[in-house]
C-alpha positions, 0 to 999 in steps of 0.5 A: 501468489506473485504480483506485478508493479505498475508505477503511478506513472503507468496508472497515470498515463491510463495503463490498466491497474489489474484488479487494483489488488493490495501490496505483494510485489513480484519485482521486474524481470530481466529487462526493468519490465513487470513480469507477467502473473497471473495474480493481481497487480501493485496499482501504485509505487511512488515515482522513480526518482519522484523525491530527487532534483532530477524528476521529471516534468510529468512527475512534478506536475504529479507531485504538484497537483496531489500536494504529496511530498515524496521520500527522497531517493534511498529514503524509502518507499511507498506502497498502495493498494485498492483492493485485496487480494482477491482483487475485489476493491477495498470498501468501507463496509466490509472488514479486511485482515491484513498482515502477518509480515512487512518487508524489512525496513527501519521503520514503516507506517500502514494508513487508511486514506479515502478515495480523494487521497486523504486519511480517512475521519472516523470518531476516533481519529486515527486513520494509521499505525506504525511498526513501533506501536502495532502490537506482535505475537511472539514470533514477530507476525502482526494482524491488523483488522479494519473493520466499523466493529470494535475489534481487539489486539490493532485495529482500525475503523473504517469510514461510514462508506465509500472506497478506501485504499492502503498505503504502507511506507517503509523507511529506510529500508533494502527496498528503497532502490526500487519494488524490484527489491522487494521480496513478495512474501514479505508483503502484507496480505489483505483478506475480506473478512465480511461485508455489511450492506 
């Protein structure tokens, strides 16, 4: 299923985020605008030009307030999503499968933050994993599950409650010029599992 790209900068302006779904990307049509699908849509891609000297006020403003640093242009890029892909928000309760793929890059990260924009705290402390440490099949593909349960092969522990959303950064990667760069199939999927009450 193709998706559309909202940049933090539509989300921010008040745009509509769809259905706040995860991270397959669909690019942009002829013209630099999203196409239309009618799957979901990214809810968030980092700033254009957000780490460079010629961002603009409104992005500095943004970067000020969130306290994030962005990558620099060329460095990478930064992927976000609110919900699966079925657009249902992420919730702390329920359990999510996400994988097989990630676009290409040099390296990436996958991390777990709360609704304020934080990693999330759980007992064991770990909120991410990267494309050095998850464990793969023979074939290269990856499952990660986040879940409250313990689960073997990677997992990650969701927080007590609350809504959560996924950020993958990918690092030095083809990609880096833009979500336009981005081939969808190589995304992560994100499927609900289960839900607890």
């Amino acid at each position: 299923m193709e998706r559309q790209v909202a940049s933090d900068a539509e989300t921010a302006a008040g745009q509509p985020a769809g259905d706040h779904n995860l991270l397959r990307v669909a690019g942009k049509a002829a013209g630099g605008e999203p196409e239309d699908s009618p799957g979901h849509r990214v809810t968030q891609v980092e700033f254009e030009g957000a780490g460079s000297r010629d961002a603009d006020p409104y992005t500095r403003a943004v970067n000020a307030r969130t306290g994030g640093i962005p990558l620099g242009v060329g460095e990478g890029l930064v992927l976000r999503a609110a919900g699966d892909d079925a657009g249902r928000a992420l919730d702390a309760r329920c359990a999510y499968r996400i994988g097989t793929t990630a676009p290409q890059a040099r390296y990436w990260t996958l991390a777990l933050y709360d609704e304020t924009g934080r990693p999330v705290e759980t007992p064991l402390g770990r909120a991410s994993f990267s494309s050095a440490e998850i464990l793969r099949d023979a074939n290269g593909s990856f499952t990660l599950v986040l879940s409250r349960e313990a689960q073997s092969g990677n997992w990650l522990m969701m927080p007590e409650a609350g809504a959560v959303n996924l950020v993958m950064r990918l690092y030095d990667s083809p990609a880096s010029s833009g979500a336009a760069a981005l081939d969808a199939r190589s995304v992560p999927s994100i499927v609900r599992l289960e839900c607890g009450s």
